[in-house]
C-alpha positions as a Markdown table, in Angstrom:
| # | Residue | x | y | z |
|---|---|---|---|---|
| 1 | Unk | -13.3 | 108.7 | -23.7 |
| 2 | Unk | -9.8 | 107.2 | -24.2 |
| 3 | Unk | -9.2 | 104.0 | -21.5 |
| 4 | Unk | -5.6 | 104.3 | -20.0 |
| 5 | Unk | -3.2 | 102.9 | -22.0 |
| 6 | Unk | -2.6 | 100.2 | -19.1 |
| 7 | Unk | -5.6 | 98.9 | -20.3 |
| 8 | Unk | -5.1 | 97.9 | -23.6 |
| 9 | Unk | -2.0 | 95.4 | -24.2 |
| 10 | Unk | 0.1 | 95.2 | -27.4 |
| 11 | Unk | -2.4 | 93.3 | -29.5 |
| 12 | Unk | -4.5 | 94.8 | -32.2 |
| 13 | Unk | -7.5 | 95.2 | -33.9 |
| 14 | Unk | -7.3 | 92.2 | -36.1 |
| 15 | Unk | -10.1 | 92.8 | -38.5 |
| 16 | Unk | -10.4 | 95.2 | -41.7 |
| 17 | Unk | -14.0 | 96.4 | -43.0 |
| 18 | Unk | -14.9 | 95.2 | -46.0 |
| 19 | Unk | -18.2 | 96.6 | -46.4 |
| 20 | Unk | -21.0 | 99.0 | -45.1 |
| 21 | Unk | -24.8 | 99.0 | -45.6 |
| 22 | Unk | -26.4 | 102.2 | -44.6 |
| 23 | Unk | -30.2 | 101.7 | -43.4 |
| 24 | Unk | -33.0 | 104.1 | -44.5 |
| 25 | Unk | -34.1 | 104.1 | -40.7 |
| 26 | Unk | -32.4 | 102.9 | -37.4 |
| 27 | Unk | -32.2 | 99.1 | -35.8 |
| 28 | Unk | -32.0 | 98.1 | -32.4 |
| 29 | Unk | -30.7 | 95.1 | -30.6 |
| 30 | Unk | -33.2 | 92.9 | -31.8 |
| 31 | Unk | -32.5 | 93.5 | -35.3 |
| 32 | Unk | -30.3 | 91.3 | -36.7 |
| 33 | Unk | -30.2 | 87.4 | -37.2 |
| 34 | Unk | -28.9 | 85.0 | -39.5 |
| 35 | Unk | -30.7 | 83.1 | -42.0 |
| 36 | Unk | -29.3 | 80.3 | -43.3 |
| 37 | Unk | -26.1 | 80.2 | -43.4 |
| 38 | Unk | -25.2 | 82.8 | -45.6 |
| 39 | Unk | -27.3 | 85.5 | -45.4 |
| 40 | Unk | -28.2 | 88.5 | -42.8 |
| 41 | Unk | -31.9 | 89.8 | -42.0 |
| 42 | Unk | -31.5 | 93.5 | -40.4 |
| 43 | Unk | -35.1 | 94.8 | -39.3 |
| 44 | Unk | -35.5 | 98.3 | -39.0 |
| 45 | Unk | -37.8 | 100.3 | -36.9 |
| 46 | Unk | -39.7 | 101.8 | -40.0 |
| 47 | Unk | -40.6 | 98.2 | -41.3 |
| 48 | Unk | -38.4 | 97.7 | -43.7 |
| 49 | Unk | -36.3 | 94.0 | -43.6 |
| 50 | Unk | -33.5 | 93.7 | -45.7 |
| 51 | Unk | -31.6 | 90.9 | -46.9 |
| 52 | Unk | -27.3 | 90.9 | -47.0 |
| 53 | Unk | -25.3 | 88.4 | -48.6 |
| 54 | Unk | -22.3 | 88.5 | -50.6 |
| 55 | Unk | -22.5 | 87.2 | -54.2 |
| 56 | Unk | -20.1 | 86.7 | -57.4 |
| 57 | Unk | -20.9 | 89.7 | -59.7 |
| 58 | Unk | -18.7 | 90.2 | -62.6 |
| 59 | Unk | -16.0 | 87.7 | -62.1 |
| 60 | Unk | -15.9 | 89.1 | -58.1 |
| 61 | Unk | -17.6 | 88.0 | -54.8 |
| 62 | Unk | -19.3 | 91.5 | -53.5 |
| 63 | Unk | -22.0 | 92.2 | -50.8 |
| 64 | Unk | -25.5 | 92.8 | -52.0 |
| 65 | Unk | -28.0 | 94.3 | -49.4 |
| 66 | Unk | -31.7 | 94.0 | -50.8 |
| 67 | Unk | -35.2 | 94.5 | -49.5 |
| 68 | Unk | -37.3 | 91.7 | -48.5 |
| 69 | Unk | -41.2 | 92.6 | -48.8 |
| 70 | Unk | -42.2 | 90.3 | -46.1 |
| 71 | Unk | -46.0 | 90.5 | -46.0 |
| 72 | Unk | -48.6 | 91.9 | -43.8 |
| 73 | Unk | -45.8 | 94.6 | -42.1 |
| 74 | Unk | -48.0 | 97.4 | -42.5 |
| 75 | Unk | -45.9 | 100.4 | -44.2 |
| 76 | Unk | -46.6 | 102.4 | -40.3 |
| 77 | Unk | -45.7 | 99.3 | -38.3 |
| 78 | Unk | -42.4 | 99.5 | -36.2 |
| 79 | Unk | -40.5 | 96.3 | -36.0 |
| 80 | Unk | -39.2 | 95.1 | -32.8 |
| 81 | Unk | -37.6 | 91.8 | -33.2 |
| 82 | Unk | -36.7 | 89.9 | -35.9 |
| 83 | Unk | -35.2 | 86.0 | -35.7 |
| 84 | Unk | -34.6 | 82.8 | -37.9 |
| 85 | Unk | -34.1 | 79.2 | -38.3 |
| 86 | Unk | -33.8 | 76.5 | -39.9 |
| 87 | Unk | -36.1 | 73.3 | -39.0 |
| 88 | Unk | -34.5 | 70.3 | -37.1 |
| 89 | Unk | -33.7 | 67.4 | -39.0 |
| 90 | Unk | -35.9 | 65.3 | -40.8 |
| 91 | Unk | -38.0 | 68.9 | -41.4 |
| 92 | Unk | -37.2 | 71.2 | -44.4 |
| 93 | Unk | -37.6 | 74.8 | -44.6 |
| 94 | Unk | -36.5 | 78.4 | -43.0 |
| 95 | Unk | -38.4 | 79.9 | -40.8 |
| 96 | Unk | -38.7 | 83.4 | -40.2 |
| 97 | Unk | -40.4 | 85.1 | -37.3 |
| 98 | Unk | -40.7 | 89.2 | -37.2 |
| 99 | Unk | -42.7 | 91.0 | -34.2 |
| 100 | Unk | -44.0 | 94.7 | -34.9 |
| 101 | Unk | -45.9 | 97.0 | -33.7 |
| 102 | Unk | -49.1 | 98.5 | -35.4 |
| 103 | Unk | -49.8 | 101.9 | -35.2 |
| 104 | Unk | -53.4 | 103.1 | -36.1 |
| 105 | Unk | -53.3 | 106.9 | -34.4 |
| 106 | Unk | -55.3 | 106.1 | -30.8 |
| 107 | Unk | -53.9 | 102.7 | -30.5 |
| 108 | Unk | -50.9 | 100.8 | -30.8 |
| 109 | Unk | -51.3 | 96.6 | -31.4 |
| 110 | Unk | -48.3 | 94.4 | -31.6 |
| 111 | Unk | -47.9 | 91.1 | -33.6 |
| 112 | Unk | -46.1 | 88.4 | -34.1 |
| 113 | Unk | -45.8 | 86.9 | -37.6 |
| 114 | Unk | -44.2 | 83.8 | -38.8 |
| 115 | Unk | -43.1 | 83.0 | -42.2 |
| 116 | Unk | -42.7 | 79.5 | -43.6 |
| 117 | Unk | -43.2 | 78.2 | -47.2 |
| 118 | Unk | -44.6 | 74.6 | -47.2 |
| 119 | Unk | -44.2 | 73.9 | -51.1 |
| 120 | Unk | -41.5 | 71.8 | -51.9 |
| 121 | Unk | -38.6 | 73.6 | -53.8 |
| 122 | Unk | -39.5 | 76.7 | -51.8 |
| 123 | Unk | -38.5 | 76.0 | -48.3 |
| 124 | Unk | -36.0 | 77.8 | -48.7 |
| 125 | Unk | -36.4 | 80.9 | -51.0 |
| 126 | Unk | -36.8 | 84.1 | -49.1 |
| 127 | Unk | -38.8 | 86.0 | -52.0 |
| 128 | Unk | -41.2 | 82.7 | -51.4 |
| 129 | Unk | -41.0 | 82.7 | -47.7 |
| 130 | Unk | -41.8 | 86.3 | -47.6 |
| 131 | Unk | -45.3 | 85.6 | -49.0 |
| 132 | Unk | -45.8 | 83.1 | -46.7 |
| 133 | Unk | -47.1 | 84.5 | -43.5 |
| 134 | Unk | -48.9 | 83.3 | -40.1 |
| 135 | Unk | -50.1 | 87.1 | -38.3 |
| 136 | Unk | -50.4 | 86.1 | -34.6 |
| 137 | Unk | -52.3 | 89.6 | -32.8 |
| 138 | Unk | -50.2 | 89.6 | -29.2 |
| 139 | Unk | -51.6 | 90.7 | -26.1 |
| 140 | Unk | -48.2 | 92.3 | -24.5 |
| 141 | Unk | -45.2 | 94.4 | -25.8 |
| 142 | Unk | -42.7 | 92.3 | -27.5 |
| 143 | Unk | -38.6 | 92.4 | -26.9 |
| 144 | Unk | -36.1 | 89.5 | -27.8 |
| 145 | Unk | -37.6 | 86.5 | -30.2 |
| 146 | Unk | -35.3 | 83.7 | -29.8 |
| 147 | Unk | -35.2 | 80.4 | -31.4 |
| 148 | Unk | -34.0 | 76.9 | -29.2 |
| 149 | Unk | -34.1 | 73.1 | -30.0 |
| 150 | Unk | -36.3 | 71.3 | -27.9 |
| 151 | Unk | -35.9 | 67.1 | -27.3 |
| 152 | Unk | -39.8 | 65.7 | -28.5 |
| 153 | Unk | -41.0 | 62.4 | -26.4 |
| 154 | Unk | -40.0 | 60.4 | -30.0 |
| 155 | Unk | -36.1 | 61.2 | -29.1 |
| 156 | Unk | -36.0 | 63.3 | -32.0 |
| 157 | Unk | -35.7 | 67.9 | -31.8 |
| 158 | Unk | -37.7 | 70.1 | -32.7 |
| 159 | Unk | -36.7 | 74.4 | -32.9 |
| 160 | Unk | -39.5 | 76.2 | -31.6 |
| 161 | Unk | -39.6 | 80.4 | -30.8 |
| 162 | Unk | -39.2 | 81.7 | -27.3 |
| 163 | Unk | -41.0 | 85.5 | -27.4 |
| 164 | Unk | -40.2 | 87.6 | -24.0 |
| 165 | Unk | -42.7 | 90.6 | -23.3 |
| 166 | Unk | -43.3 | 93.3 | -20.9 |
| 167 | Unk | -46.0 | 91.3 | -19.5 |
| 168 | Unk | -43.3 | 89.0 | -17.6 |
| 169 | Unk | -43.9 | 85.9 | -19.3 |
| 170 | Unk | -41.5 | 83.9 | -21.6 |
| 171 | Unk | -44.2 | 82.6 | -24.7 |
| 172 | Unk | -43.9 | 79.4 | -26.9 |
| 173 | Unk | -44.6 | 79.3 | -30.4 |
| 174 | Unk | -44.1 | 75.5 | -31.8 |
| 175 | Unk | -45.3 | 73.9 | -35.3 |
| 176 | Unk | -48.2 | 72.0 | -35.7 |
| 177 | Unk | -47.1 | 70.0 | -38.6 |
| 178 | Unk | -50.8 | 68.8 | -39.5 |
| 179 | Unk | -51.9 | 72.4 | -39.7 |
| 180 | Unk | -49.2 | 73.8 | -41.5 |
| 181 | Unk | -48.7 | 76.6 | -38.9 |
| 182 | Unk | -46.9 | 77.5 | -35.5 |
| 183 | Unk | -49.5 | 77.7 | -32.4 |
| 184 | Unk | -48.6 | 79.2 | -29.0 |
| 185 | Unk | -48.3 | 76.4 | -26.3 |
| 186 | Unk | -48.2 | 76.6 | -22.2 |
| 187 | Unk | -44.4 | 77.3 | -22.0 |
| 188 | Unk | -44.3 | 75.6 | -18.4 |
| 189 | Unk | -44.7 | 72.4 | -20.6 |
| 190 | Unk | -41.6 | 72.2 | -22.5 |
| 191 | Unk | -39.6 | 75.2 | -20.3 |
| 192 | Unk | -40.5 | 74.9 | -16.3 |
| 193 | Unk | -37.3 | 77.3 | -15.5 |
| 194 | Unk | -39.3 | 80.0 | -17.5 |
| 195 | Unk | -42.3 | 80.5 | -15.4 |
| 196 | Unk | -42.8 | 82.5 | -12.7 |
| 197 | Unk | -40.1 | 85.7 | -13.7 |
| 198 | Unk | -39.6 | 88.3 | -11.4 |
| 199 | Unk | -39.7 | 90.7 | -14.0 |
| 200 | Unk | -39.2 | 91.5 | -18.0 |
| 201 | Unk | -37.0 | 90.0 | -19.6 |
| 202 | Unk | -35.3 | 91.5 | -21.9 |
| 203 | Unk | -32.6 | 88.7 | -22.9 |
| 204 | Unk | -32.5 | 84.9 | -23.0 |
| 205 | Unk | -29.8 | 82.2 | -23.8 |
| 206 | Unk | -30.2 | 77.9 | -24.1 |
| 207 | Unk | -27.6 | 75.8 | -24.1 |
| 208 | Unk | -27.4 | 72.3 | -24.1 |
| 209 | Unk | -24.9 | 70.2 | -22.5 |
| 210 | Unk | -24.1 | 66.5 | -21.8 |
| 211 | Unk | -26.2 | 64.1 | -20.3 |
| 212 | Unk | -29.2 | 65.1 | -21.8 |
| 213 | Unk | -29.1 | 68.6 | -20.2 |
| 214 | Unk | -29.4 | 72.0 | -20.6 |
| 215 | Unk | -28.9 | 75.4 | -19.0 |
| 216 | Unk | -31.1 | 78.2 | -19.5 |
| 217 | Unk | -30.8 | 81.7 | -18.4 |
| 218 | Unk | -32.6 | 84.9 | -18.5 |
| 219 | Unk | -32.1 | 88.6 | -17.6 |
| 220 | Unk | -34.0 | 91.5 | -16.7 |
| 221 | Unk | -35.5 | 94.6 | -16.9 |
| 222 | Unk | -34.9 | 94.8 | -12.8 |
| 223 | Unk | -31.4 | 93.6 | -12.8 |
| 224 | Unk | -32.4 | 90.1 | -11.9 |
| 225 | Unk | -30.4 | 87.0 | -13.7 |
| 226 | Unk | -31.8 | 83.6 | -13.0 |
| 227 | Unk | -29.9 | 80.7 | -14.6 |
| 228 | Unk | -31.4 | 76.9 | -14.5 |
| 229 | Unk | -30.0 | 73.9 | -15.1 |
| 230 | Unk | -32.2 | 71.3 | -16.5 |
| 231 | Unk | -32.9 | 67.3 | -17.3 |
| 232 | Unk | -34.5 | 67.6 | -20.7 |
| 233 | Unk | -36.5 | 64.1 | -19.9 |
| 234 | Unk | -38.8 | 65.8 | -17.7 |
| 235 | Unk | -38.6 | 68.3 | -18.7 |
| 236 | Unk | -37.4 | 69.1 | -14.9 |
| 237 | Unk | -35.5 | 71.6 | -13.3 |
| 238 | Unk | -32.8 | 70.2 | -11.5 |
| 239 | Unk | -30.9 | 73.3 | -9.9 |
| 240 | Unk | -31.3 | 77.1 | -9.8 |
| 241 | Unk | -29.9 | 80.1 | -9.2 |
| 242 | Unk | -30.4 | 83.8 | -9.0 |
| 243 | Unk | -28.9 | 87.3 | -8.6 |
| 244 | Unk | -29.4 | 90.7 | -8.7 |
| 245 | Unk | -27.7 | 93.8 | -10.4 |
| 246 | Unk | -28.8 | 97.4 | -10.0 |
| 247 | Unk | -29.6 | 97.7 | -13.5 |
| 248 | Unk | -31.2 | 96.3 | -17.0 |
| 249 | Unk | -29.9 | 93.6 | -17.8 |
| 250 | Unk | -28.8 | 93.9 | -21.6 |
| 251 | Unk | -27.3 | 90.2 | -22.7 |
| 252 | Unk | -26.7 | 87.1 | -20.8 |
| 253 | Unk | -24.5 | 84.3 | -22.8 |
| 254 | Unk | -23.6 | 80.7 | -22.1 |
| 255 | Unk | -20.7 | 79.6 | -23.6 |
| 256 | Unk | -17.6 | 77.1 | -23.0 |
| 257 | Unk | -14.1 | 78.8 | -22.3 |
| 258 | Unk | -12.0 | 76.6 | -24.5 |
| 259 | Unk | -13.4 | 76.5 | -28.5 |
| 260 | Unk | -12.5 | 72.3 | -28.6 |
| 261 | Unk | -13.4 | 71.8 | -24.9 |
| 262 | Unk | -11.1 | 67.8 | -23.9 |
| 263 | Unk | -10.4 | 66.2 | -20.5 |
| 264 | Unk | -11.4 | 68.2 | -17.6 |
| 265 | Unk | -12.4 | 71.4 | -19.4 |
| 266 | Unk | -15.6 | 68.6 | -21.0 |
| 267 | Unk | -18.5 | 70.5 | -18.9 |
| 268 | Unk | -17.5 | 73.5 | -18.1 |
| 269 | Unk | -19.8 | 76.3 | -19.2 |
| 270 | Unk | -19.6 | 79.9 | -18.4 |
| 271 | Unk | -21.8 | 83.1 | -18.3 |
| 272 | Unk | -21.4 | 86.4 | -19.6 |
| 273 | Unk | -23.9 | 89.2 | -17.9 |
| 274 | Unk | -23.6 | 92.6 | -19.4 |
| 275 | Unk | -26.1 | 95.5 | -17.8 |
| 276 | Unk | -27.4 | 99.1 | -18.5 |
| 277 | Unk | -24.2 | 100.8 | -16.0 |
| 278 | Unk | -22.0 | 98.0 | -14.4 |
| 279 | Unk | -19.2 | 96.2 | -15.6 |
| 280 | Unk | -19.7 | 93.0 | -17.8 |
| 281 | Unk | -19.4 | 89.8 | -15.4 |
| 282 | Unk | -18.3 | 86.1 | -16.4 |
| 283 | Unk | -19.4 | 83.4 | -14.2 |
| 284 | Unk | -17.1 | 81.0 | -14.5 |
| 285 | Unk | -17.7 | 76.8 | -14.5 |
| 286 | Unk | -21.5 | 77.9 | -14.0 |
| 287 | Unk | -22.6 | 74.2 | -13.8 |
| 288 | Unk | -20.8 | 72.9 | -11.0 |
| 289 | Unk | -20.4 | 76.4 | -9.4 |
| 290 | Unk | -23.6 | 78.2 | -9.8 |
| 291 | Unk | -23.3 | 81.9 | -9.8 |
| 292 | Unk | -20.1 | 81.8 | -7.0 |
| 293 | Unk | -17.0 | 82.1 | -8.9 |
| 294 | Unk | -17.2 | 85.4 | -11.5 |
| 295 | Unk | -14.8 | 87.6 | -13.0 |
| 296 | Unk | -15.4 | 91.6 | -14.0 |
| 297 | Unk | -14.4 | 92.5 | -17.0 |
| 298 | Unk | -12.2 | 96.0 | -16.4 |
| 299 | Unk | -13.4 | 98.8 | -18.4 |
| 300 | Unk | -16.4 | 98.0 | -20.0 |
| 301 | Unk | -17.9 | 100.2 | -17.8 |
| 302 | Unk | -16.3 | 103.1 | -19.6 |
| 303 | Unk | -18.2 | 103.1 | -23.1 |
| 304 | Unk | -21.6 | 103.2 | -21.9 |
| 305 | Unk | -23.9 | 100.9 | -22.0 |
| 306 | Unk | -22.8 | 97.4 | -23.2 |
| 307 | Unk | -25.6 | 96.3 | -26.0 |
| 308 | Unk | -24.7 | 93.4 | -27.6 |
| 309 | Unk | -21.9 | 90.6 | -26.9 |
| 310 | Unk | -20.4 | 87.9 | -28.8 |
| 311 | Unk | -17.9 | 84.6 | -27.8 |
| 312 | Unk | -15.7 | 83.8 | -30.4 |
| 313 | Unk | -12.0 | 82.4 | -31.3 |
| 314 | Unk | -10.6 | 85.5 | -33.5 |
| 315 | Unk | -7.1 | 84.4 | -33.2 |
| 316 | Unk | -8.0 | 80.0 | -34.1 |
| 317 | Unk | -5.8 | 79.5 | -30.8 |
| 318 | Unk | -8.7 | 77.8 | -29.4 |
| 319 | Unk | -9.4 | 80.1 | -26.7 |
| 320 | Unk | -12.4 | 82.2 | -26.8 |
| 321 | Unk | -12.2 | 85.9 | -27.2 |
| 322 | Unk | -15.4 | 87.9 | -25.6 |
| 323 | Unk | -16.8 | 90.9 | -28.0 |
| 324 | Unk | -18.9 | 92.9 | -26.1 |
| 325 | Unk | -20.7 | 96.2 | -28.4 |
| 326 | Unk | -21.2 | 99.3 | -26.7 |
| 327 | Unk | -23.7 | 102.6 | -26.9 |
| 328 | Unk | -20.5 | 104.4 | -26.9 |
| 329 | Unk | -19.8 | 103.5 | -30.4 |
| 330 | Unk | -17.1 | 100.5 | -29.3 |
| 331 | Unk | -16.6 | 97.6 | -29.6 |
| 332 | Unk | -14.3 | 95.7 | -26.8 |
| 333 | Unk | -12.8 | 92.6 | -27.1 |
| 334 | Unk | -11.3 | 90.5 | -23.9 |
| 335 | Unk | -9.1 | 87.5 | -23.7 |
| 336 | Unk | -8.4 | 85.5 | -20.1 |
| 337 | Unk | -4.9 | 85.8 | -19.2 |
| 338 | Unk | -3.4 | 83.3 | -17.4 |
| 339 | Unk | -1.6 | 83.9 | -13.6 |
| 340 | Unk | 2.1 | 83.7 | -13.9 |
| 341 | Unk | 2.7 | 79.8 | -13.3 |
| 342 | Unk | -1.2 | 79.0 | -13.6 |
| 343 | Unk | -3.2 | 77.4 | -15.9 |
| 344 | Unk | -5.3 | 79.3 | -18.3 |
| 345 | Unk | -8.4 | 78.4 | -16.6 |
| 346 | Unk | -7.4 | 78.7 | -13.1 |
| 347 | Unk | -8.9 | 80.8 | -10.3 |
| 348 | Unk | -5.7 | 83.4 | -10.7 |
| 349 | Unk | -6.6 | 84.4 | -14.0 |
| 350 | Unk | -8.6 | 87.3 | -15.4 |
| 351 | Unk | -9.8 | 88.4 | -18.3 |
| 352 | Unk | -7.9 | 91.5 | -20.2 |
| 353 | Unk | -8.8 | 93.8 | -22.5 |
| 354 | Unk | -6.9 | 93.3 | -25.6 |
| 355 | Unk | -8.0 | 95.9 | -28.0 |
| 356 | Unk | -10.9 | 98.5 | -28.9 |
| 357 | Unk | -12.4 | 99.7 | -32.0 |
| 358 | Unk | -14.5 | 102.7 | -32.9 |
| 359 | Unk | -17.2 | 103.1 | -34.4 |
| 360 | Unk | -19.3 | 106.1 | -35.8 |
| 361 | Unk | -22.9 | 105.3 | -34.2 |
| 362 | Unk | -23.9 | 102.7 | -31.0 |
| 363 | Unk | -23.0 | 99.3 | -31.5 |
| 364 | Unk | -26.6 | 97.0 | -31.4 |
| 365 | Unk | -25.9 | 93.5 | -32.3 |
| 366 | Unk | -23.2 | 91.4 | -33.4 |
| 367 | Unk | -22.9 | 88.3 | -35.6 |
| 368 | Unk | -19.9 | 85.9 | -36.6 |
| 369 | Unk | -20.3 | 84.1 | -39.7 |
| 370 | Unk | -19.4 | 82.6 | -43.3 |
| 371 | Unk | -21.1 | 85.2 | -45.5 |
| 372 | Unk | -18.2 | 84.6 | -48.5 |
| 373 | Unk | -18.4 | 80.7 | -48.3 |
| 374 | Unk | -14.4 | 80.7 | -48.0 |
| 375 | Unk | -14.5 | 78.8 | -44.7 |
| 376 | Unk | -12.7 | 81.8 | -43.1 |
| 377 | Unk | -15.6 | 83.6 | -40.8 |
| 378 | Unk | -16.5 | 87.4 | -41.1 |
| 379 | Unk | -17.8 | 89.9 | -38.5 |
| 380 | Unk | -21.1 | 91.6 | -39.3 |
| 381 | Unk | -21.7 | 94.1 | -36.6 |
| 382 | Unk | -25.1 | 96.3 | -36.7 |
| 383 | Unk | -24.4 | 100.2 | -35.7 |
| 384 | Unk | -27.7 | 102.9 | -35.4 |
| 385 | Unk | -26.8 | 103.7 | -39.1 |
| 386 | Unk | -26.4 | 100.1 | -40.8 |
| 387 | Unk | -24.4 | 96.8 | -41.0 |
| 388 | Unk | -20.7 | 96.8 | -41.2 |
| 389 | Unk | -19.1 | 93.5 | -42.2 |
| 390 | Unk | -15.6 | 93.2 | -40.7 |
| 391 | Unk | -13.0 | 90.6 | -42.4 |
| 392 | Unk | -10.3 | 88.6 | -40.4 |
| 393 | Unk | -6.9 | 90.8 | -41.5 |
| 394 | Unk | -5.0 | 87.3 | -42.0 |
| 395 | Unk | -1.1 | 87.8 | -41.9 |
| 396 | Unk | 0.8 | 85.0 | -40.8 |
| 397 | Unk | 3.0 | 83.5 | -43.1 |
| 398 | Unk | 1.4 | 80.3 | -43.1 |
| 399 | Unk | -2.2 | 80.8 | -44.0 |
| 400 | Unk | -3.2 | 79.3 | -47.0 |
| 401 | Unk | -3.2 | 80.7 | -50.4 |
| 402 | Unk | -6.2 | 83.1 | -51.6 |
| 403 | Unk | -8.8 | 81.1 | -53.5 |
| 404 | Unk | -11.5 | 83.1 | -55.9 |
| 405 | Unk | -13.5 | 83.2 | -53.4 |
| 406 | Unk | -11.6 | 85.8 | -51.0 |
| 407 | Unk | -11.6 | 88.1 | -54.1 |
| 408 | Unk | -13.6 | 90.5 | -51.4 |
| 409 | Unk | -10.9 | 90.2 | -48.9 |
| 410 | Unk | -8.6 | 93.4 | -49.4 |
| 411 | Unk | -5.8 | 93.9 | -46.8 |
| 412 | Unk | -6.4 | 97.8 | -44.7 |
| 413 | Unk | -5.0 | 100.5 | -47.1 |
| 414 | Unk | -4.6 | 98.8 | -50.5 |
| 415 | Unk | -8.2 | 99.0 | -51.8 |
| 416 | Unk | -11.6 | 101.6 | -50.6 |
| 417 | Unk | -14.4 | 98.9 | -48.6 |
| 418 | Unk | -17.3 | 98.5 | -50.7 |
| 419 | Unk | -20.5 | 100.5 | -50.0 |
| 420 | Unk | -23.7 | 98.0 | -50.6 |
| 421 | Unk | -26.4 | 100.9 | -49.9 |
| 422 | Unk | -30.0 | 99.3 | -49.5 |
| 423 | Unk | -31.9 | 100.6 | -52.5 |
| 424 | Unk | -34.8 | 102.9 | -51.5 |
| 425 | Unk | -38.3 | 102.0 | -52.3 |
| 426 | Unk | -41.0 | 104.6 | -53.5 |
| 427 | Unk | -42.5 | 104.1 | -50.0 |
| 428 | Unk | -39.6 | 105.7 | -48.6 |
């Protein structure tokens, strides 16, 4: 269904797609992370993992999509979520975590496992990683595995995995760097906001923030959102909030308005709620303000469910543009508009959507990153049927030259996008 054409203002779509990866078997929104910082894992649901990067093959930087054998994924398992990282500082090494879902006929068992290669020069070779494995047997139905720094008593981080499941707990998996291997610790310990849920949930976000801070915020299978702000030291909870929406909550993002927050935009954190039927919500200057002062967005009602959103600065005006990925097959993006004779920020303005773009199957995840190394940031967005990678269509007069590197960077109608297909295995 076409939005009114009051709706959309004169900008366009500013991207062009450069590539497309088709999947032998559907993802979800789980199913996508980044790894490292040039390379894409997409899980899909018949336990296959495969690995997307772009690389220089004769003379030319193309996309590659290859599969990973991660071990112990039995060939009938179903992945569920998949998630990366690499370790805080002094550590070394990638970590992977994948959770699946065993299928043996009368009973289904889920697991969590971790990958992490120990020997030195191999800390960060996937192939090595892969063969690397921790299998953790789980005792609930997995959803979103998310990764967070944590402050240790030393005053140094660590990045540990946050695992939600339908049995209404949030769970912590930390290393133990005598054993060589991530346990499962009392979540209460490191996390107090994330005891106690009122029910699944099915999306979390951390942010940290000055003053040795952070906010943390959940949603929902029931349409709750409960957002915590929290002194790190303690760990101690030093505000909450919560509040309700009539459906599931799908994504909940932190996130500061202006991309090189100075003066008196310094602290001020918004929240993007996006749900099964409702329109997508910002609350605005959450830390001061709680949950009182929001903003609908207009329309993204109208494509179905939202899936998957995405705060980024498409346009390098320093303003964040919100992405939000429908079932409907679109993807949205917003920009706040300013009141007539208001500031950007002010309580006048709104936020408007700027332009739309279809797709061929639902829109699951999203990810904005440097796959070609150029410095110039691309768009990989993960559809039912496989991962599109969409390039910034740059045409102002006073962008710099192409290097070598943006060899894969072909304006819309002078060149066909590339096709990197994921090879099938005999398995298949």
């Amino acid at each position: 269904s076409a939005a009114p054409p009051s709706a959309l203002s004169s900008h366009r779509d500013s991207f062009v797609e450069d590539s497309f990866s088709r999947f032998p078997s559907q993802s979800n929104i789980y199913g996508l992370c980044q790894a490292g910082s040039q390379e894409l894992l997409a899980a899909t649901l018949k336990g296959k993992v495969v690995c997307f990067r772009y690389q220089e093959l004769q003379h030319k930087v193309r996309p590659v999509a290859k599969e990973v054998q991660f071990t112990y994924i039995p060939v009938d398992a179903e992945i569920v979520s998949i998630d990366a990282f690499n370790k805080s500082p002094p550590k070394r090494g990638l970590v992977v975590g994948i959770t699946f879902i065993k299928d043996s006929g009368d009973k289904a068992t889920p697991f969590l496992n971790i990958y992490c290669d120990y020997e030195p020069g191999s800390e960060f070779n996937l192939d090595s990683i892969a063969q690397s494995c921790l299998n953790l047997e789980l005792q609930f139905t997995p959803f979103q595995l998310y990764h967070t720094e944590v402050q240790c008593a030393d005053g140094g981080s660590e990045t540990v995995f946050l695992l939600s499941g339908h049995d209404q707990r949030i769970h912590l998996y930390k290393e133990n760097a005598s054993l060589h291997q991530f346990e499962e610790q009392p979540v209460e310990k490191l996390f107090p906001e994330l005891q106690q849920l009122p029910s699944n949930v099915l999306w979390l976000d951390v942010l940290s923030v000055a003053g040795g801070r952070r906010l943390s915020v959940f949603g929902c299978q029931n349409g709750c959102v409960g957002l915590a702000l929290v002194d790190q030291a303690g760990p101690e909870v030093v505000q909450s909030w919560r509040v309700q929406f009539d459906s599931p909550i799908s994504t909940v993002l932190l996130f500061p308005l202006s991309r090189h927050a100075a003066g008196a935009e310094v602290g001020r954190y918004n929240l993007l709620v996006t749900s099964a039927i409702e329109m997508a919500v910002i609350y605005r200057d959450v830390q001061d303000r709680g949950l009182s002062w929001f903003t609908c967005l207009s329309e993204s009602d109208q494509f179905d469910a939202v899936l998957c959103a995405l705060v980024l600065d498409l346009d390098f005006d320093g303003q964040q543009e919100v992405l939000l990925g429908t079932y409907g097959q679109e993807l949205l993006c917003y920009k706040l508009q300013a009141a007539p004779g208001g500031g950007g920020g002010g309580s006048d303005s709104h936020f408007q959507l700027q332009w739309r773009r279809s797709f061929k199957s639902p829109v699951l995840s999203i990810i904005y990153l440097d796959l070609t190394g150029d410095g110039v940031r691309e768009l990989a967005v993960l559809t039912l049927k496989g991962l599109h990678i969409l390039q910034v269509l740059r045409t102002e007069p006073h962008e710099r030259r192409l290097t070598s590197a943006d060899l894969c960077w072909t304006p819309a109608g002078t060149a066909p996008r590339q096709e990197a297909s994921a090879a099938p295995t005999s398995s298949d």
